[in-house]
C-alpha positions in Angstrom: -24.1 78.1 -37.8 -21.0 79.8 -36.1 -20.6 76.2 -34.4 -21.0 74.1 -37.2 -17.8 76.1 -38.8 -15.9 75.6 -36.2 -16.4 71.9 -36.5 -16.0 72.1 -40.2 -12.5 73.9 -39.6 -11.3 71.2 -36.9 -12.2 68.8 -39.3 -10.3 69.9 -42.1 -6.9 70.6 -39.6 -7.5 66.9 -38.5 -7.5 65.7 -41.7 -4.2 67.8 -42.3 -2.3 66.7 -40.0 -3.5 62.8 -40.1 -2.2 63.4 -43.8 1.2 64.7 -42.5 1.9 62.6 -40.0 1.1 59.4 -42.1 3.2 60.8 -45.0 6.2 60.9 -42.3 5.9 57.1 -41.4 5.6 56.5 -45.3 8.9 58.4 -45.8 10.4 57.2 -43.3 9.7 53.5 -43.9 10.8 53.7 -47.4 14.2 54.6 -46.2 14.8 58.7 -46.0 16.3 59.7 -43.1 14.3 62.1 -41.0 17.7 64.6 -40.8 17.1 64.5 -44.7 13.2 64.9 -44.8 12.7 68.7 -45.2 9.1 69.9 -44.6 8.5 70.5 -48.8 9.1 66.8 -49.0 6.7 65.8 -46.3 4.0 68.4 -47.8 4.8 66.8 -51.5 4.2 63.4 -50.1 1.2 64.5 -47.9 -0.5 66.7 -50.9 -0.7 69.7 -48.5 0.9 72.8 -48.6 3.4 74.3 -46.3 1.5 77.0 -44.9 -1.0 73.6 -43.6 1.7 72.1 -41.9 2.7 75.0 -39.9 -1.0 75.2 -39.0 -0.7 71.9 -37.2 2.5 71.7 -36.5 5.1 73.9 -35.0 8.7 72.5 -36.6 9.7 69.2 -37.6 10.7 68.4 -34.0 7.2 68.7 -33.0 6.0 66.5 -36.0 8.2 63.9 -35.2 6.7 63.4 -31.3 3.7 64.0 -32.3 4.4 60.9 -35.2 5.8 58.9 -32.4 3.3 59.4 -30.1 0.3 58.3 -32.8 2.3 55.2 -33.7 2.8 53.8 -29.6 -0.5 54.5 -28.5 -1.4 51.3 -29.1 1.9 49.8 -27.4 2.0 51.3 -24.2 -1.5 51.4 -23.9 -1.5 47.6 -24.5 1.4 47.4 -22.3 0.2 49.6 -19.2 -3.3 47.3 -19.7 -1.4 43.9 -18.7 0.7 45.3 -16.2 -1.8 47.4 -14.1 -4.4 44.5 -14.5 -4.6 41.2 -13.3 -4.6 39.1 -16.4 -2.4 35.9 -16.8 0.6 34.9 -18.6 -1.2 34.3 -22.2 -2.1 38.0 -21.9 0.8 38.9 -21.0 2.6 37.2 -24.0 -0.7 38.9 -26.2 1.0 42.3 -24.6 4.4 41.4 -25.4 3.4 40.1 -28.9 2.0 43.7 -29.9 4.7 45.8 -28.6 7.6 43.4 -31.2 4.6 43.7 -34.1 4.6 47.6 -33.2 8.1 47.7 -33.0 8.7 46.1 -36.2 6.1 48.0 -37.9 7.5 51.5 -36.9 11.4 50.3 -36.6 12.3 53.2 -38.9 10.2 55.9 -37.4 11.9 54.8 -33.9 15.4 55.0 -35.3 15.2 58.1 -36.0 13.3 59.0 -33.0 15.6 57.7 -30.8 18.6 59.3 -32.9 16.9 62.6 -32.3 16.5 62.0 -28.4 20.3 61.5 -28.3 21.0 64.9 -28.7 17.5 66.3 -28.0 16.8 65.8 -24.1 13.0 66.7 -24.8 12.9 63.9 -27.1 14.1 61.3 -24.6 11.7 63.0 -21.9 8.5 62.3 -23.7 9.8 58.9 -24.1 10.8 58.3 -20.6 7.4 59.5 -19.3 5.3 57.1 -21.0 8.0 54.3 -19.7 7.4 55.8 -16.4 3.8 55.4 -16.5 4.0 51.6 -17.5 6.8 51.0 -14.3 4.1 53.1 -12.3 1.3 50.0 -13.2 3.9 47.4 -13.2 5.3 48.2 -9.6 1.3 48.2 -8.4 0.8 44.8 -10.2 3.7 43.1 -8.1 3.0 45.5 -4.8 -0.6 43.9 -5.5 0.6 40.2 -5.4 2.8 40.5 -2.1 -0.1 41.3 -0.6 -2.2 38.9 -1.8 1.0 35.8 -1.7 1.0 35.0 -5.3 4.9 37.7 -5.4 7.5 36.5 -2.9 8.2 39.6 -0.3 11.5 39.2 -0.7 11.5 41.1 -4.1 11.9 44.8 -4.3 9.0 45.8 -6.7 10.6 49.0 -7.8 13.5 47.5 -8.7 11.5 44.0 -10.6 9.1 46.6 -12.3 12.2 49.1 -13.7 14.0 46.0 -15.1 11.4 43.9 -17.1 10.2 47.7 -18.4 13.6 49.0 -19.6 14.9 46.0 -20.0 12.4 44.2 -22.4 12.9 47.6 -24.1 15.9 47.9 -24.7 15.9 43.6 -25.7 12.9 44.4 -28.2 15.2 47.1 -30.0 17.5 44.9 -30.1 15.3 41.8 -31.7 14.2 44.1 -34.3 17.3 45.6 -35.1 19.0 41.9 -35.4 16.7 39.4 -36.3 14.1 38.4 -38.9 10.0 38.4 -38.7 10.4 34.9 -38.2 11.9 34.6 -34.9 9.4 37.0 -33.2 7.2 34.8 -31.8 10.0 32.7 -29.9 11.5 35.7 -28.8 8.1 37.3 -27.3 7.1 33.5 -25.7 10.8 33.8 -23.9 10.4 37.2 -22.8 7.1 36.8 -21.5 8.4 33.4 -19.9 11.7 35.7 -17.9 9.0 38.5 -17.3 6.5 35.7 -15.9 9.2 33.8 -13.5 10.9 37.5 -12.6 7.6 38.6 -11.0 6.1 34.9 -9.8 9.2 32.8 -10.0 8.3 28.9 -11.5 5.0 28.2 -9.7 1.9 28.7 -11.2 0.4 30.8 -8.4 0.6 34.1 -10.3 -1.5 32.4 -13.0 -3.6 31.1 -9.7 -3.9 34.8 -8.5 -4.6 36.2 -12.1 -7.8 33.8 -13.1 -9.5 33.6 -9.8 
């Protein structure tokens, strides 16, 4: 019985916090600015009181990683999945494609993530670590392909895999900060294409290596 309750209770804080943490991207999205958003106004929206939220969450600061971190599983997982594998250039476009549609979907939960890791180095840490993990897979993916000829030797790999990470990064904020819906999928075919030629150059022996 004493089990079951403590299942029932982990439930329940679950359930809590899902409900917090979705009523933050709701806020956000419609335009509140997460300086602005006070807990009572995340509680209202979320239908739980404050007393719940501390329960789950330490301060706003915590709710916010914890918001990010929920929203980008699916990116940098989808991200860290093409570059540590050996799939082709249509996956890798299928990657890019779902980091700009997660981008997009979450721009205003990123703004004000990123405004918050300007002057909150813990912010920017968290961040950076889960960067680090994709350049960790990328550099491996390319150290891979010298080996097996399909990556010229010539190429530093540290140096390839930090600039298509941090750089499509910082292009894909950019994108989404500048253009419309429409013009996603000809930016993510011509980052995928600069990504593609950065780490194969123009043959077709990366797309060789990656199907056989």
């Amino acid at each position: 019985m004493e089990s079951t309750k403590v299942a029932s209770g982990r439930t329940r804080r679950n359930a809590v916090a899902r409900d917090v943490i979705d009523a933050t991207i709701r806020c956000l999205s419609a335009g509140e600015s997460f300086t602005g958003l006070g807990i009572q106004r995340i509680c209202q929206e979320a239908g739980v009181a404050r007393s719940a939220f501390y329960k789950n969450f330490t301060d706003k600061d915590d709710l916010l990683r914890r918001v990010v971190a929920d929203a980008t599983t699916d990116l940098f997982g989808t991200a860290s999945a093409w570059a540590g594998g050996t799939a082709g250039k249509k996956e890798m476009i299928t990657a890019h494609a779902n980091t700009v549609r997660v981008w997009r979907q979450h721009a205003p939960l990123l703004k004000a993530y990123f405004e918050a890791a300007s002057y909150e180095p813990s912010f920017a840490a968290v961040w950076d670590e889960r960067m680090r993990m994709v350049v960790t897979v990328m550099h491996q993916r390319i150290v891979d392909g010298q080996r097996g000829g399909s990556v010229s030797p010539d190429l530093d790999a540290q140096t390839v895999a930090e600039f298509i990470v941090y750089g499509f990064e910082r292009l894909t904020a950019q994108h989404i900060a500048s253009a419309p819906p429409s013009a996603d999928k000809a930016f993510v075919r011509s980052i995928s294409e600069i990504g593609w030629r950065l780490i194969y150059g123009q043959s077709d022996a990366g797309e060789r290596a990656a199907t056989t």
